[in-house]
TIGUVEX-991985 format. One record per atom (N, C-alpha, C, CB): residue number from 1; residue in one letter; x negated, y, z; atom name. Coordinates in nm, 2 decimals, m for minus. Each point is the difference from the previous one (the first is absolute). Last residue first. Glycine has a CB too. Example, Ala and Ser with C-alpha at 12.3 -4.5 7.8 and 13.67 -1.06 7.14 Angstrom:
BEGIN
[torvo 2,"S",[m1.28,m0.22,0.71],"N"]
[torvo 2,"S",[m0.09,0.11,0.00],"CA"]
[torvo 2,"S",[0.08,0.11,0.08],"C"]
[torvo 2,"S",[m0.12,m0.06,m0.22],"CB"]
[torvo 1,"A",[0.09,m0.51,0.21],"N"]
[torvo 1,"A",[0.09,0.12,0.00],"CA"]
[torvo 1,"A",[m0.09,0.12,0.00],"C"]
[torvo 1,"A",[0.19,m0.12,0.12],"CB"]
END
This chain:
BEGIN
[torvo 75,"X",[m9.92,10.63,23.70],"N"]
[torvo 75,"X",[m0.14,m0.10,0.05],"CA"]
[torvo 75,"X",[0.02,0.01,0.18],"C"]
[torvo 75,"X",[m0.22,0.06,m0.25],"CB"]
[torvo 74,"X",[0.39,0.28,m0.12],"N"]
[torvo 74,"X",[0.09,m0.10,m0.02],"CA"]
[torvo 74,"X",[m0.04,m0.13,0.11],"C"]
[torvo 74,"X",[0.04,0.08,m0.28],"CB"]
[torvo 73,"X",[m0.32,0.25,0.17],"N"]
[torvo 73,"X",[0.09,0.04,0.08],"CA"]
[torvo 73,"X",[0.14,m0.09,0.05],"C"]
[torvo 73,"X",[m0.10,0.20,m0.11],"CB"]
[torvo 72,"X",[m0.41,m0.22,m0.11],"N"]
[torvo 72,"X",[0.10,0.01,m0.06],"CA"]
[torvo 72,"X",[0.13,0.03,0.11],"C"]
[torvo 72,"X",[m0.13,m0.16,m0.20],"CB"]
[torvo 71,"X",[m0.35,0.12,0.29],"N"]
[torvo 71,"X",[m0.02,m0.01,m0.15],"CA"]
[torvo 71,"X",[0.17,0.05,m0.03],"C"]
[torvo 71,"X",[m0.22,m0.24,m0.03],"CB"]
[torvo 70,"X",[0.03,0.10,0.52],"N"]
[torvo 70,"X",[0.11,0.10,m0.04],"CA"]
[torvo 70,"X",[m0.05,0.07,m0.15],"C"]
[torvo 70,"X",[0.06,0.06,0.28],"CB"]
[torvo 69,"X",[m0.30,m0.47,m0.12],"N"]
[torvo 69,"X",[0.13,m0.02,0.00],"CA"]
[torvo 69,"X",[0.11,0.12,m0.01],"C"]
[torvo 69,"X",[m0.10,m0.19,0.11],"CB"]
[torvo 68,"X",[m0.41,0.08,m0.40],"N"]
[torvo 68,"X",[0.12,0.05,0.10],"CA"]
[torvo 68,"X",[0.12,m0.02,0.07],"C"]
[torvo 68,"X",[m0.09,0.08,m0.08],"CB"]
[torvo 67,"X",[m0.22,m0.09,m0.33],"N"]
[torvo 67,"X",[0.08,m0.19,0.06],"CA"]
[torvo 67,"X",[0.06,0.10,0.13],"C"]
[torvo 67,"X",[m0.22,m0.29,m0.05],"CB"]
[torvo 66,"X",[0.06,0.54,m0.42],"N"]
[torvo 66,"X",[0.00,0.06,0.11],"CA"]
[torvo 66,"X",[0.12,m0.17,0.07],"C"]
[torvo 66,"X",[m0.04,0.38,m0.09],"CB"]
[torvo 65,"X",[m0.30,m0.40,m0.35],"N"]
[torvo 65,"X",[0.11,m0.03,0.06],"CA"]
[torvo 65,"X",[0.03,0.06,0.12],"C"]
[torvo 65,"X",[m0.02,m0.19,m0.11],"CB"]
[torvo 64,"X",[m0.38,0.13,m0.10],"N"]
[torvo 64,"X",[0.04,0.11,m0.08],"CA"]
[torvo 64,"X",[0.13,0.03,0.05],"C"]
[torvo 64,"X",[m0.12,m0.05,m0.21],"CB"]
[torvo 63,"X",[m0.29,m0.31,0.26],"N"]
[torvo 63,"X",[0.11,0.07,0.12],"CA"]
[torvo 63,"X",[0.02,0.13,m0.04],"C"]
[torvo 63,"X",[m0.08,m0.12,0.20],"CB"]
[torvo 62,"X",[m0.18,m0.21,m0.46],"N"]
[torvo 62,"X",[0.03,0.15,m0.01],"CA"]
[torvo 62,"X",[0.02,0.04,0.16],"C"]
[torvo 62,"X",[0.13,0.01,m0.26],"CB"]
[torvo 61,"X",[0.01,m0.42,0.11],"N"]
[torvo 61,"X",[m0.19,m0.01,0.02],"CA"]
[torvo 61,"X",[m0.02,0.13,0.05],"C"]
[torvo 61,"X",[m0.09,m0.14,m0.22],"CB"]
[torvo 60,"X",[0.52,0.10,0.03],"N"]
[torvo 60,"X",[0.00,m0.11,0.10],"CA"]
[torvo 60,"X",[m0.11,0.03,0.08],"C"]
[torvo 60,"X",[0.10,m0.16,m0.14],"CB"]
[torvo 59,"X",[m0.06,0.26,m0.33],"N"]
[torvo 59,"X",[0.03,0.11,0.07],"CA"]
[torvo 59,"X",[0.01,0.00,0.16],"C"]
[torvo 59,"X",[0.10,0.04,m0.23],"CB"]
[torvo 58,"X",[m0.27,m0.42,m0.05],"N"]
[torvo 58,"X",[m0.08,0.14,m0.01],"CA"]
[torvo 58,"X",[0.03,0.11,0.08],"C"]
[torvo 58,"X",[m0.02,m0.05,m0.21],"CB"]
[torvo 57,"X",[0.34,m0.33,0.14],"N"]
[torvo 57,"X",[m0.11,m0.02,0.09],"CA"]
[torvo 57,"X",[m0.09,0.14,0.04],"C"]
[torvo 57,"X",[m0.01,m0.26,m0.10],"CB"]
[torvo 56,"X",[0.36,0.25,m0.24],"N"]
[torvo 56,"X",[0.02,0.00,0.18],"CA"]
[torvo 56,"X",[m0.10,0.00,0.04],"C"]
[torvo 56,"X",[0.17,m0.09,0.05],"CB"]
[torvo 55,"X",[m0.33,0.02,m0.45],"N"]
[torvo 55,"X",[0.12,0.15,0.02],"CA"]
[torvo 55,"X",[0.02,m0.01,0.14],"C"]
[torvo 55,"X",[0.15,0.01,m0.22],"CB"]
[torvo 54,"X",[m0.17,m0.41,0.05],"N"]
[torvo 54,"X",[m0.09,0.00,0.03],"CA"]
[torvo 54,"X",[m0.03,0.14,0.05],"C"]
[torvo 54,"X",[m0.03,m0.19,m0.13],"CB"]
[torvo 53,"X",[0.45,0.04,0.02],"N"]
[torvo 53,"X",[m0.10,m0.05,0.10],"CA"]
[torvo 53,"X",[m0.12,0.04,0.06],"C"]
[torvo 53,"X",[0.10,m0.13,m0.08],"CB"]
[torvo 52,"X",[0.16,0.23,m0.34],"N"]
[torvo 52,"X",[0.02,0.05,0.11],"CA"]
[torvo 52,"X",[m0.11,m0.03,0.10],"C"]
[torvo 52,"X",[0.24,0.00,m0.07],"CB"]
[torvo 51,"X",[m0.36,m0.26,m0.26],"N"]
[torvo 51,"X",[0.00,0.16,m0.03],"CA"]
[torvo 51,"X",[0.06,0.08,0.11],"C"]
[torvo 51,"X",[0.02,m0.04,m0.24],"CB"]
[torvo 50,"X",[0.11,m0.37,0.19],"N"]
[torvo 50,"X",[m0.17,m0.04,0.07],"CA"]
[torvo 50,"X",[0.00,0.11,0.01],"C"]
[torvo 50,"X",[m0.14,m0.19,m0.09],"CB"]
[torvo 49,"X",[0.55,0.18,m0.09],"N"]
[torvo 49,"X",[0.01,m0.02,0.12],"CA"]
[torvo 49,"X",[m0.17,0.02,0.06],"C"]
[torvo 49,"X",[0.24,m0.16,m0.05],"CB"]
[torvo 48,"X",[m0.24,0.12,m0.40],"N"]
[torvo 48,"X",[0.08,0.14,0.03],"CA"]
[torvo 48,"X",[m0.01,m0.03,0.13],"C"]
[torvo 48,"X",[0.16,0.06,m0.20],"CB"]
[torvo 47,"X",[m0.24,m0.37,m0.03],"N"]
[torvo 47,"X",[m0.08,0.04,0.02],"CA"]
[torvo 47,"X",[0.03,0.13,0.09],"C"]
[torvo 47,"X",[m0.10,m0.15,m0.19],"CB"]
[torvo 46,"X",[0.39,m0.16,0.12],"N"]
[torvo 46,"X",[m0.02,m0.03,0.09],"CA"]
[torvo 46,"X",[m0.16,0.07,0.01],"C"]
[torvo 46,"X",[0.20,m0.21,0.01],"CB"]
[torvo 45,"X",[0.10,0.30,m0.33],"N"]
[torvo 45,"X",[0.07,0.03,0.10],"CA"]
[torvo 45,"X",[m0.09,m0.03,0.10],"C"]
[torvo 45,"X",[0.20,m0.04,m0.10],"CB"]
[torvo 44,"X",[m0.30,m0.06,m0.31],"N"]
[torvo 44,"X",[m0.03,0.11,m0.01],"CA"]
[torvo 44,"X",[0.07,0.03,0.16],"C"]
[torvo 44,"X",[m0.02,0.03,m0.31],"CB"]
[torvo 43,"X",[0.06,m0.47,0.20],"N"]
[torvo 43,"X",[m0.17,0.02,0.03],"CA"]
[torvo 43,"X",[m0.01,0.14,0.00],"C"]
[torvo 43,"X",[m0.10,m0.20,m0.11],"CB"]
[torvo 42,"X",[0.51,0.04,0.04],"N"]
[torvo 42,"X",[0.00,m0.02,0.13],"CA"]
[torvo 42,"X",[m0.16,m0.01,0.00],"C"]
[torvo 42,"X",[0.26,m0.12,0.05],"CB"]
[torvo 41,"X",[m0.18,0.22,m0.47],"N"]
[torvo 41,"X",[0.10,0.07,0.09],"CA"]
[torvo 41,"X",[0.00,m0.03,0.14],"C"]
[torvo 41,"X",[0.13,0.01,m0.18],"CB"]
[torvo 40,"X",[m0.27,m0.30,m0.13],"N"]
[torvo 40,"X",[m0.08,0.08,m0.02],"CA"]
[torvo 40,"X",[0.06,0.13,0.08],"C"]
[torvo 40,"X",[m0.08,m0.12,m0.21],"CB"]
[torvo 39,"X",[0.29,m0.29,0.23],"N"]
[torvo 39,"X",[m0.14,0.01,0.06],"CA"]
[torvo 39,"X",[m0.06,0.10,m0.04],"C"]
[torvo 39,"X",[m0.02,m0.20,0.01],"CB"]
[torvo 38,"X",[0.38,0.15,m0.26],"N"]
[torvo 38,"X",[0.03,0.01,0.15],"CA"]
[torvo 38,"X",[m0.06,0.01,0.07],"C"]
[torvo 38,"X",[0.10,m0.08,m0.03],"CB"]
[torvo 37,"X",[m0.24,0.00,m0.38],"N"]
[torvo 37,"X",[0.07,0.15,m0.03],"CA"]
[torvo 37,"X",[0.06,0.01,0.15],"C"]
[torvo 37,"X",[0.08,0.00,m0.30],"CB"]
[torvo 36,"X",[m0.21,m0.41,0.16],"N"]
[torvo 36,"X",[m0.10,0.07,0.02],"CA"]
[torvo 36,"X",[0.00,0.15,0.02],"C"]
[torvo 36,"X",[m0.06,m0.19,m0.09],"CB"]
[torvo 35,"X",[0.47,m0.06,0.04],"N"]
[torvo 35,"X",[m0.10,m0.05,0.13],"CA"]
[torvo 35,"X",[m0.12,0.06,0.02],"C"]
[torvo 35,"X",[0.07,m0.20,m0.02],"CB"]
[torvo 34,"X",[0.15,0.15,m0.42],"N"]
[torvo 34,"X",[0.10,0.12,0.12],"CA"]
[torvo 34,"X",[m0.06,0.00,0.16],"C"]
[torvo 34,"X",[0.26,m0.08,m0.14],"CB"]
[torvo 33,"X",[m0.46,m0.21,m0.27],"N"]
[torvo 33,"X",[m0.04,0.18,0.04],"CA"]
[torvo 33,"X",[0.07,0.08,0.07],"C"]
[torvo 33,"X",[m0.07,0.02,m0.18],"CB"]
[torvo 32,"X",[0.09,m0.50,0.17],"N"]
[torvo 32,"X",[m0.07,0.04,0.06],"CA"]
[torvo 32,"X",[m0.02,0.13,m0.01],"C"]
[torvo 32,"X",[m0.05,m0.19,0.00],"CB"]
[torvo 31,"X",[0.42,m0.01,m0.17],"N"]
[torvo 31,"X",[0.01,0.03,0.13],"CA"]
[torvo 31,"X",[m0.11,0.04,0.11],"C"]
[torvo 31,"X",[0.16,m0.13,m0.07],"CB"]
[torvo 30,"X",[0.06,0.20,m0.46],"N"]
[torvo 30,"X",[m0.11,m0.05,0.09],"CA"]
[torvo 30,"X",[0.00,0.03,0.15],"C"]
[torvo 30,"X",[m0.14,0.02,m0.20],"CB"]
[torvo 29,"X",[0.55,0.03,m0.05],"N"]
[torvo 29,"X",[m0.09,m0.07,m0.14],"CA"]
[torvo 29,"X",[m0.13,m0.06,0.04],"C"]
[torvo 29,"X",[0.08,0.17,m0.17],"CB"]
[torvo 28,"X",[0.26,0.01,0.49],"N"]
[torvo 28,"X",[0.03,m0.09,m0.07],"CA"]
[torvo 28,"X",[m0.10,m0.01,m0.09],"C"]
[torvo 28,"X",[0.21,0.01,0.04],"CB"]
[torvo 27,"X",[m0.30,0.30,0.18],"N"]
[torvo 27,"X",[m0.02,m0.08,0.16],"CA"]
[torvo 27,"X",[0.05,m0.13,m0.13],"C"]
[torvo 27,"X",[0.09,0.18,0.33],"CB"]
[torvo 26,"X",[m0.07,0.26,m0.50],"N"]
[torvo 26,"X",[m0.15,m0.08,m0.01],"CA"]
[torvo 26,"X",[0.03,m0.12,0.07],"C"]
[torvo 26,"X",[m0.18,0.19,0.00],"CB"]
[torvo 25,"X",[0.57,0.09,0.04],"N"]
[torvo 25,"X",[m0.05,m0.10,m0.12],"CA"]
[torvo 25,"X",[m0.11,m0.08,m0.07],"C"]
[torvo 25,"X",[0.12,0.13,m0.01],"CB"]
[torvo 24,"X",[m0.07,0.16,0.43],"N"]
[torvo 24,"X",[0.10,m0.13,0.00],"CA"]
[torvo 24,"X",[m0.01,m0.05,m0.12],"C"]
[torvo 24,"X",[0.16,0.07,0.15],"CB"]
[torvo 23,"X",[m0.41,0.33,m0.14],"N"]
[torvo 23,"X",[m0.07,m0.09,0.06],"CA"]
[torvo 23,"X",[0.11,m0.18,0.03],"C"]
[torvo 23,"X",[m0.16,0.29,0.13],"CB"]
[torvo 22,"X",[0.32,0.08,m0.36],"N"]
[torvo 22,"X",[m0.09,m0.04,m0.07],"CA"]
[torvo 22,"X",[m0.09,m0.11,0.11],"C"]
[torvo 22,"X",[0.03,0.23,m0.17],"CB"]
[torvo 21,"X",[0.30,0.00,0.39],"N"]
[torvo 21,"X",[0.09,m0.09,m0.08],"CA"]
[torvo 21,"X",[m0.10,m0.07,m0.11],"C"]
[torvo 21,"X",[0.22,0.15,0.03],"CB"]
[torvo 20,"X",[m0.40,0.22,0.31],"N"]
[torvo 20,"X",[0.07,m0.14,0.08],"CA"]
[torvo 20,"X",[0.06,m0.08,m0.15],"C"]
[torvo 20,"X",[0.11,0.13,0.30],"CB"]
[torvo 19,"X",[m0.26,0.28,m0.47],"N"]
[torvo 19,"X",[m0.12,m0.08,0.03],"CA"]
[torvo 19,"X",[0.08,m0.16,0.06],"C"]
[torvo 19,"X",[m0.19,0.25,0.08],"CB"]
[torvo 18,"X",[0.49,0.09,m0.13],"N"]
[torvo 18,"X",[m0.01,m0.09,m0.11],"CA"]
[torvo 18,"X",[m0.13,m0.02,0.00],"C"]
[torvo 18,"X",[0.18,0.07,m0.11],"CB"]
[torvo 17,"X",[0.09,0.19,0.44],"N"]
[torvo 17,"X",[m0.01,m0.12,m0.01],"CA"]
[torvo 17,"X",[m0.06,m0.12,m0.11],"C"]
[torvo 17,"X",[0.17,0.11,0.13],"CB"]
[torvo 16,"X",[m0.08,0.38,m0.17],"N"]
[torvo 16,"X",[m0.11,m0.03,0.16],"CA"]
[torvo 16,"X",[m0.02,m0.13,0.00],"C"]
[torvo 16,"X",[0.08,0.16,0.17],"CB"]
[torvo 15,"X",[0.22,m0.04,m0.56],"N"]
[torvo 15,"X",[m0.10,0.06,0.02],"CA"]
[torvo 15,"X",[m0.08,m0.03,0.12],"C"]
[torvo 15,"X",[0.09,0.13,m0.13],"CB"]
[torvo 14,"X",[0.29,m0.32,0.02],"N"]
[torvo 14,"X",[m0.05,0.01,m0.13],"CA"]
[torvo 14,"X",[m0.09,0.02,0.03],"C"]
[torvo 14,"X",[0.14,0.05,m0.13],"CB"]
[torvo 13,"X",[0.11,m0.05,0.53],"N"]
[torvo 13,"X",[0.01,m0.17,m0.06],"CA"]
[torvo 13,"X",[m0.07,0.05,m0.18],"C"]
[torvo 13,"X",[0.30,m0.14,0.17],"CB"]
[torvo 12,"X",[m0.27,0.51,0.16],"N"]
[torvo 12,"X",[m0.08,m0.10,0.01],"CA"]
[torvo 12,"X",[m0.01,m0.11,0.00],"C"]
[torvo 12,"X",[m0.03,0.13,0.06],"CB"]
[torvo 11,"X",[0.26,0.23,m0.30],"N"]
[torvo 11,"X",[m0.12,0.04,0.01],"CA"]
[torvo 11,"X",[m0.08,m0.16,0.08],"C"]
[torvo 11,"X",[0.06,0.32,0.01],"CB"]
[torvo 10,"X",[0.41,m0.32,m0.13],"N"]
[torvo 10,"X",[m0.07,m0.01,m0.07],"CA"]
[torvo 10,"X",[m0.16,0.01,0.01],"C"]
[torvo 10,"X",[0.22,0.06,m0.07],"CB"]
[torvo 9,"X",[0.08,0.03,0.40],"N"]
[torvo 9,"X",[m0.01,m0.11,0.01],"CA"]
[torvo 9,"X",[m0.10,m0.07,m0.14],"C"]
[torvo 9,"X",[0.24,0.03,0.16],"CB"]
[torvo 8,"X",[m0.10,0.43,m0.09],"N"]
[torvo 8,"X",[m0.09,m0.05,0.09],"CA"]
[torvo 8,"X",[m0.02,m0.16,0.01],"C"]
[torvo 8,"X",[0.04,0.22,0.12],"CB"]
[torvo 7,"X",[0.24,0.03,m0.37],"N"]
[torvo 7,"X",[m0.09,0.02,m0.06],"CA"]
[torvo 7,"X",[m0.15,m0.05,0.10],"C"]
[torvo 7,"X",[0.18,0.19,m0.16],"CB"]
[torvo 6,"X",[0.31,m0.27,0.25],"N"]
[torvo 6,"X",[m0.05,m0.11,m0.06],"CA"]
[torvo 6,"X",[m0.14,0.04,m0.07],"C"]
[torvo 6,"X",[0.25,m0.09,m0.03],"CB"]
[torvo 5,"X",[m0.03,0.38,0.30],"N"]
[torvo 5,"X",[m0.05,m0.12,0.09],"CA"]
[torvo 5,"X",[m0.07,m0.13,m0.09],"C"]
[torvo 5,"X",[0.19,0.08,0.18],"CB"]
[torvo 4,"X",[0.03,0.36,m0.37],"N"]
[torvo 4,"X",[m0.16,0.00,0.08],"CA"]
[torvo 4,"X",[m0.06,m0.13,0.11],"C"]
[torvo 4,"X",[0.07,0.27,m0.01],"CB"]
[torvo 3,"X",[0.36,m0.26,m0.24],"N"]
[torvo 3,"X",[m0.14,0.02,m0.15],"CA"]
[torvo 3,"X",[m0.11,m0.01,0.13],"C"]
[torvo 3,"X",[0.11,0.23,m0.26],"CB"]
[torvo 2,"X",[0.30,m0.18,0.45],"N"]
[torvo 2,"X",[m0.04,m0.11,0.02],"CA"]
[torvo 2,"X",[m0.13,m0.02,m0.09],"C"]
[torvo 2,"X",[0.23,m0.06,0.08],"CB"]
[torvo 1,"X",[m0.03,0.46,0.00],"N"]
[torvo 1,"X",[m0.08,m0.05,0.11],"CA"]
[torvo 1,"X",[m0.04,m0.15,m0.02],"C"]
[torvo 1,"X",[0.13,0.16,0.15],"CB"]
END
């Protein structure tokens, strides 16, 4: 039982985790590419969000949505 806890611990301190530890090592040799690699990620995230958004809206526009107040029972 214990093989199996440590085989899990292996998986995500060698494996899942080993982008996070390469990116900690960039952070020491350059600090601007670990940053730009940060920014670049919080620009894929925050397009993503517009994307939802905008999605809502459309569907929003629509009146596709049953707003009702007996919609749900629970209400």
């Amino acid at each position: 039982m214990k093989d199996f806890f440590y085989s899990i611990q292996d998986l995500f301190v060698n494996v899942l985790f080993a982008p996070m530890d390469s990116l900690r090592a960039l952070e020491l040799e350059n600090w601007f590419a670990a940053s730009t690699i940060s920014w670049i990620f919080m620009l894929i995230g925050f397009a993503a969000m517009v994307y939802w958004m905008l999605q809502l809206k459309k569907f929003n526009d629509n009146n596709e949505e049953d707003k009702s107040i007996s919609s749900h029972s629970f209400l």
